[in-house]
N, C-alpha and C positions, 0 to 999 in steps of 0.2 A: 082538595082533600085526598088524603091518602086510603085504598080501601083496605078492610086487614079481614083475612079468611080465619077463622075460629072452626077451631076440628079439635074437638073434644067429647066423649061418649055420653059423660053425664048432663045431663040436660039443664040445674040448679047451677053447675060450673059456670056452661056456657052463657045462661041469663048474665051470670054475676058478672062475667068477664063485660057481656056487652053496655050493662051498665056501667062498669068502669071508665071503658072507653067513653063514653056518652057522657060522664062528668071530668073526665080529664083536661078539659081546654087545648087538648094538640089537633091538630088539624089531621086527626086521623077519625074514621067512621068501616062501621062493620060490614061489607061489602053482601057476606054470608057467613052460614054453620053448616058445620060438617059432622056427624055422629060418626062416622066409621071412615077406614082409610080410602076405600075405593070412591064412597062421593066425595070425598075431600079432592081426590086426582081428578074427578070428571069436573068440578066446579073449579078447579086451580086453570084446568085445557080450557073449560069455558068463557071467565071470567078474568081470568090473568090477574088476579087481586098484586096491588102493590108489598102485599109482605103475608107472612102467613103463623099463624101460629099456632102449634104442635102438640098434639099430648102424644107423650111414646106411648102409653097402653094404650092401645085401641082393640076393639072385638075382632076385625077381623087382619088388620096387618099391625109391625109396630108402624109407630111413628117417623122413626126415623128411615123406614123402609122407604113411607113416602116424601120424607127429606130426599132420597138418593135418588130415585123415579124424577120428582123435580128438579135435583140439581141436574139430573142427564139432557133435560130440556133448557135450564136455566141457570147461568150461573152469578146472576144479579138478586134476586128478588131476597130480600132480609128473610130470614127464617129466625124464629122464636122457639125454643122449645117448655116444653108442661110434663111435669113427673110428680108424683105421690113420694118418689124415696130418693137420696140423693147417690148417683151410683159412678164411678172414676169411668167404670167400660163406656156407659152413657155419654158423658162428660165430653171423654175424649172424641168417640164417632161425631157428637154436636161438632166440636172444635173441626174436626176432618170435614165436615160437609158446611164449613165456613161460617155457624149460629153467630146470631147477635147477642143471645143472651139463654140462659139457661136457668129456668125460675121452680121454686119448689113451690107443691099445694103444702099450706094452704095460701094463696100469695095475697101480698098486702097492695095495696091501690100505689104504694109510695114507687115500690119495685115494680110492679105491673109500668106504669107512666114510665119510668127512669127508663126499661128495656124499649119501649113505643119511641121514647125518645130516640132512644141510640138508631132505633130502626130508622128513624125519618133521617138521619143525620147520614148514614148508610146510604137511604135512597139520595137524598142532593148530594153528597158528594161523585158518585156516581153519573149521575145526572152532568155533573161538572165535568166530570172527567169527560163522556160521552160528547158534551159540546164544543170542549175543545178540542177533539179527534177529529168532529165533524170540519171543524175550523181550517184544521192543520191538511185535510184532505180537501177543504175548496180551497186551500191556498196551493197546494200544490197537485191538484187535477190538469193545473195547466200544462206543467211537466209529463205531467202521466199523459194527459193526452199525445202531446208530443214523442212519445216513448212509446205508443201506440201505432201511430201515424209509419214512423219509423221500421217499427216491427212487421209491417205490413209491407209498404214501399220497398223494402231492402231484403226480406223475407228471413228475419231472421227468428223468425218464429212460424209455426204452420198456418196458412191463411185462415182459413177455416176458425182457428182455435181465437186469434186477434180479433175478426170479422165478430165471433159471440162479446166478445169483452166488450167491442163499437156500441153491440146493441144495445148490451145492458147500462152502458154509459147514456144513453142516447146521444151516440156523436155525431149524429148527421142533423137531427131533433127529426120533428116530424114531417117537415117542409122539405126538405132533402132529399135529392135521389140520383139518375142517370140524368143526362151524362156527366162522367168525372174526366176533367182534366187535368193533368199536373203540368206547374210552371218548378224550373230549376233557375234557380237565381242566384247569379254568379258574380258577387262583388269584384269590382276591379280595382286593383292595387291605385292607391295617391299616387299622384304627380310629387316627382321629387320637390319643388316646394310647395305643397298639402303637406305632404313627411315633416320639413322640414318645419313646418311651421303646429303640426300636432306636436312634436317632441318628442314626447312620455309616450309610455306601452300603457299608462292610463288613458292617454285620449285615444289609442286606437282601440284600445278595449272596449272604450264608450260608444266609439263609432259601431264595434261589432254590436256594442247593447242597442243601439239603437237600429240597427239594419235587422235584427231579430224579427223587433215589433212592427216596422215601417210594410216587410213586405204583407205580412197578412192586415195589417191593416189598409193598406194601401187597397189590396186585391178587394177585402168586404164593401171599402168606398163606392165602389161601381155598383154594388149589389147582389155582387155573387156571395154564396155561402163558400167561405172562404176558413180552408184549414192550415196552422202553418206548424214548423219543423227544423231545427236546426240543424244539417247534416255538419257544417263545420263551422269553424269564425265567419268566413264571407261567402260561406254557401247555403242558402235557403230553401227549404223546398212547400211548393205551396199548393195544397190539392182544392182545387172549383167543384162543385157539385153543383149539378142545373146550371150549366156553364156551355153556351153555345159556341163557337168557333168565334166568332165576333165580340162575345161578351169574354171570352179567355183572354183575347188581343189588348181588349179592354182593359181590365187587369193589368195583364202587361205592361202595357201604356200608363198606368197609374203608380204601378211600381216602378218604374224607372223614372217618371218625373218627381215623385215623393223622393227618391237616393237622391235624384241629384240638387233637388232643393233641401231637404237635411242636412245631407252628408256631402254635396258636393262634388259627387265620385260618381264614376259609371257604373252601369251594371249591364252584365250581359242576360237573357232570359230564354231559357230553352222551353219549348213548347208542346207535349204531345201530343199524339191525336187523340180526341176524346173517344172513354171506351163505358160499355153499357152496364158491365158489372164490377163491384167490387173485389174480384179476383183475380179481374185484370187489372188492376193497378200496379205491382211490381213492373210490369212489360212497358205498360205509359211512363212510371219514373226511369227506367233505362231510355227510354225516348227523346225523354226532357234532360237527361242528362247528357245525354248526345249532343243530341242541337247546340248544349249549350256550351257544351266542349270542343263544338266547330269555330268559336269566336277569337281563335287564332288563328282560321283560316280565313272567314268570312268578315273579321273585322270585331272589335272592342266596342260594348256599347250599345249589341242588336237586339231585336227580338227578333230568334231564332226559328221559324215554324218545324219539328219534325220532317212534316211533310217535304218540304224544301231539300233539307240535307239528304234527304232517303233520294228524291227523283234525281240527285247529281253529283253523288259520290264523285270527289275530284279524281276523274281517270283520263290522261294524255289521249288515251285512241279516239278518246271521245269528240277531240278537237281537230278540226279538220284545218290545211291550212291556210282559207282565206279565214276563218275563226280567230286565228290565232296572229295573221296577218291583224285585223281589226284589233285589236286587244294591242298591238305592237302601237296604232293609230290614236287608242285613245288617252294609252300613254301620255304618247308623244303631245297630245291633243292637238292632230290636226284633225279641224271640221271636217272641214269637204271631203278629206278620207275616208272619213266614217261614214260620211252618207253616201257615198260612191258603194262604200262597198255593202253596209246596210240596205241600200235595194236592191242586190244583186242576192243576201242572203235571204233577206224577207222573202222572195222567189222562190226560194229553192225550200225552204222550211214551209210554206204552203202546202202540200202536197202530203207532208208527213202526218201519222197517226197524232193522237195530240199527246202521248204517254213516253213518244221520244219527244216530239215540240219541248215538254216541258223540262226533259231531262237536261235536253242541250241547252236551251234558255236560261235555265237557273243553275248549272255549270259555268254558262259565261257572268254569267252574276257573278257568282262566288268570284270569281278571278279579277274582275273591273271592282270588286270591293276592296279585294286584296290592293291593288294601286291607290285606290282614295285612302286606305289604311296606314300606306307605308310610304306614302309620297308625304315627307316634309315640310314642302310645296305647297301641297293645296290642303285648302280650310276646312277639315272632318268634319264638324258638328252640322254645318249646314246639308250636305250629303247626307247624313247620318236620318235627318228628322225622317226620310223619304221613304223608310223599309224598306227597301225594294224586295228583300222576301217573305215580307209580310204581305205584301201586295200580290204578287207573283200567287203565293200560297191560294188567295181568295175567289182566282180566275179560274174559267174553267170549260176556255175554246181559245184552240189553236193562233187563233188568226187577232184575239185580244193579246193573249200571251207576245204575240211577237210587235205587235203593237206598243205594247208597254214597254218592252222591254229596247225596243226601237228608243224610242222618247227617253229611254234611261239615258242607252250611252250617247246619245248626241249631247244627252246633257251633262252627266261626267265630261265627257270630250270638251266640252266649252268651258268648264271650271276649270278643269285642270289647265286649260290654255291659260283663261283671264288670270286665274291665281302666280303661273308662272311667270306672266307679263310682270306683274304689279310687283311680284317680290324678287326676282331673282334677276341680276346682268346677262345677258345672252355669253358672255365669256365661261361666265359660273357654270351654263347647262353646258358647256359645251365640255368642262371640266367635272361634270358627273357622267357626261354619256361617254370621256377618256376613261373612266374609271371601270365604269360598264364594262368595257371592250376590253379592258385589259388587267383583267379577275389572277390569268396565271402567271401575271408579272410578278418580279422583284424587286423591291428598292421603289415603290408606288408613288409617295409623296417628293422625293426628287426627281423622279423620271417625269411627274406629272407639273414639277416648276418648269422643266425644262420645255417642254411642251407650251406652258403656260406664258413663258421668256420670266418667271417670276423668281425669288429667292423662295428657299423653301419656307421660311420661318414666316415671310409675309404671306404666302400664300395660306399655310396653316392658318393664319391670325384673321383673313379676309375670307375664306370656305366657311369658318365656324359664324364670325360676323353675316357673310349674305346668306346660307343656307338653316345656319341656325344646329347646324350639327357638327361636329370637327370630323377632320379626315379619315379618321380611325373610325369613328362611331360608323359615317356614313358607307366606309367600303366594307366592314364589316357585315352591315344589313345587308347590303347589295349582295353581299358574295353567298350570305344565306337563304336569301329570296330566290336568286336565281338557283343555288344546289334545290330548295323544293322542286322549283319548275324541272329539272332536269331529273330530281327521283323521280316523278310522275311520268318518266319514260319508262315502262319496265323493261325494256332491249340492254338500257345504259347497266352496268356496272358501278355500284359502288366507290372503287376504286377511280373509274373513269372521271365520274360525275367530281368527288377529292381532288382531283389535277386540274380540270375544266375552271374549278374557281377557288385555283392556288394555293390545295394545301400535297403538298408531295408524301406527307404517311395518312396513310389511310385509315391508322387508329386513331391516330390524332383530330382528323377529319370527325370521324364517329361521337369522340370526345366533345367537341368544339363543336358540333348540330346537335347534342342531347342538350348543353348546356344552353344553347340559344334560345333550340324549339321547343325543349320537354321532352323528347322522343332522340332514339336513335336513328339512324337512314333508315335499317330494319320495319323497327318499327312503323316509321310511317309511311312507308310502303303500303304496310301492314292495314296501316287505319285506313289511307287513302286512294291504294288501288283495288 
């Protein structure tokens, strides 16, 4: 039933009216009566009757005074109005403050109904309208959340000001609090045939549709309160609340087995460290986007821990040269080199605070990733499962740390041998470790038949056949593998570093490492010393 307020001074009017109502059959009923304007205002703030209907003469204000008063408060509720004379000034103010109807005394029952009517017709359409705003706003709250999330993370709004708007959404609900972590989730480009076999900019669109939804729901899978965010097509970003370090990993771990059983495709995942308030958040998503912008150095496909990348900024001084000695070892993967020289380090790393222990450890991580990354050779995904700086991250004494990280590379060292056994002729390594060694040659692919005793064009046809990469692709990688390793000297020269792995202009150089890496020499100087 609809209520209707009656504000009218004479007291026979108002009987009459409420009898009308009373035999009209509309599902409307008299809520109350008003004799004057000001109880009519206090009973309208009290009662919020569904419509209200008016006499302009009133004793002490007019009528349509108190139209204006309510419409300042309200600009829905049907208004009716009641006069003795019919007047154009009247008329029009009705029409300006939006009436449903404007009825002369003495009125008949016929007109009286017809104006109730229009009112009830007034309130449901409204009504209508009101539910589907409500509609069009839960359909698209999830955006707005998203556009929230955003605003906050990337600060492109005041924190403070996004933080009110979370509350009044309730975006965290009630269950929700410290600590928050952010995961950055880094789609990685198909394999040219995945490309080849999606086609259409429609399947990778669908791919992006579906990596949208996969990471936050993947991450809530585990348990966590899980927020998510699209920073681009194949970049996600995903904020945990009551997210422990273990239960983040967790996540992690859920979101990348979810991509690759979907979508078939890697992902890489930046991690940062959990922080206690929501003001901190900006500082944790530059965190998690670090890490996860390390996975061209650390390898395609990680979960990346913040912590990790901070303890071991890739910097040359840092590597001493039986370090690097070892690193040349695991390469090559010979065993017994590596443990010859692994227990003469394990010795010496003893004695250290544990805040270098782990800088230098997870330093040589990063680097012994870099070989299972870009070695051809040996078989990634099995490497891959093991974190190692997800592991690394968890530890937290010196003598475990070197421990593990012992057990890493004996164990790399051993892949990397078995894999090369099984795939590659000993003539073939012998024809990448010529190419190695001779980065500032000229004329590569016949210098290297000749060496070989082979023609060139067989040799071309048998490199791509055993190694699975043609001569171009592989001296290519080689020659930009090694210019990192030699930027991460800061003594060397730009220039120097160009000549070392055989390019003689030095802009061209610049040119040809932005294009490969993302970054110019400058630059990644920049990022990684």
């Amino acid at each position: 039933m609809y209520r209707l307020l009656i504000v009218d001074d004479e007291y026979h009017i108002r009987e009459g009216l409420k009898l009308m109502v009373a035999e009209s059959g509309l599902s409307v009923e008299v809520s109350d009566v008003a004799g004057d304007g000001a109880t009519a205002l206090r009973l309208y703030t009290e009662q919020r009757p569904d419509m209200v209907l008016l006499d302009i003469n009133l004793p002490d204000m007019s009528g349509l005074d108190v139209a204006k008063t309510i419409r300042d408060k309200d600009q829905q509720t049907p208004l009716l109005f009641l006069t003795g004379y019919e007047s154009m000034t009247y008329i029009r103010q009705a029409v300006s403050l939006q009436a449903v109807d404007y009825l002369l005394k003495p009125v008949t029952s016929e007109d009286f109904e017809a104006a109730l009517s229009r009112a009830e017709d007034r309130i449901a359409q409204w009504r209508r309208s009101e539910e589907e705003a409500i509609h069009r706003h839960r359909s698209l709250e999830p955006l707005y959340r998203e556009h929230l999330l955003l605003d906050l993370l990337q600060q492109r709004r005041p924190a403070a000001e996004v933080i009110r708007e979370m509350d009044g959404l309730r975006f965290f609900g009630e269950t929700s609090g410290p600590p928050y972590t952010v995961l950055c989730c880094e789609l990685e480009e198909a394999s040219q045939q995945e490309a080849a076999a999606s086609k259409s900019h429609g399947s990778m669109h669908k791919n992006s549709h579906v990596f949208a939804g996969l990471a936050g729901e993947a991450a809530a899978a585990t348990g966590a309160k899980a927020h998510s965010a699209a920073v681009s097509r194949d970049r996600r970003v995903v904020l945990l609340a009551r997210a422990s370090c273990r239960a983040a990993e967790r996540a992690a771990q859920q979101i990348r087995q979810a991509v690759q059983e979907r979508l078939s495709q890697g992902v890489s995942i930046g991690i940062s460290r959990p922080v206690q308030r929501m003001e901190q958040l900006p500082e944790a998503y530059e965190e998690a986007v670090q890490a996860a912008e390390h996975r061209g150095w650390v390898g395609y496909s990680q979960i990346i821990p913040y912590e990790s990348i901070q303890a071991a900024e890739p910097n040359s001084s840092q590597l001493l040269e039986k370090e690097l000695l070892m690193i040349t070892e695991i390469r090559a993967g010979n065993d017994a080199a590596v443990h010859a020289i692994l227990q003469e380090w394990s010795g010496q790393l003893a004695g250290l605070p544990f805040k270098q222990v782990k800088m230098i450890v997870t330093q040589l991580v990063l680097f012994v990733m870099r070989i299972v990354q870009s070695d051809a050779s040996v078989g990634q995904t099995s490497m891959q499962e093991h974190d190692p700086l997800l592991e690394l991250s968890r530890l937290r004494h010196g003598p475990e740390m070197v421990d593990y990280v012992s057990r890493y590379f004996v164990r790399v060292g051993r892949h990397v041998r078995e894999s090369r056994e099984k795939g590659i002729p000993r003539k073939f390594q012998r024809a990448k470790e010529w190419i190695r060694e001779h980065l500032q040659e000229d004329g590569g692919l016949n210098r290297l038949a000749e060496y070989m005793n082979m023609s060139p064009k067989y040799l071309s046809t048998r490199f791509k056949q055993v190694t699975g990469e043609s001569f171009a692709d592989y001296q290519t990688r080689v020659r930009f593998e090694r210019a990192r390793e030699l930027l991460l000297d800061p003594n060397r020269k730009v220039a120097e570093v160009a000549e070392l792995v055989g390019f003689t202009d030095t802009n061209y150089f610049s040119i040809a490492f932005k294009k490969h890496t993302g970054l110019t020499p400058t630059e990644f100087r920049k990022t990684f010393l």
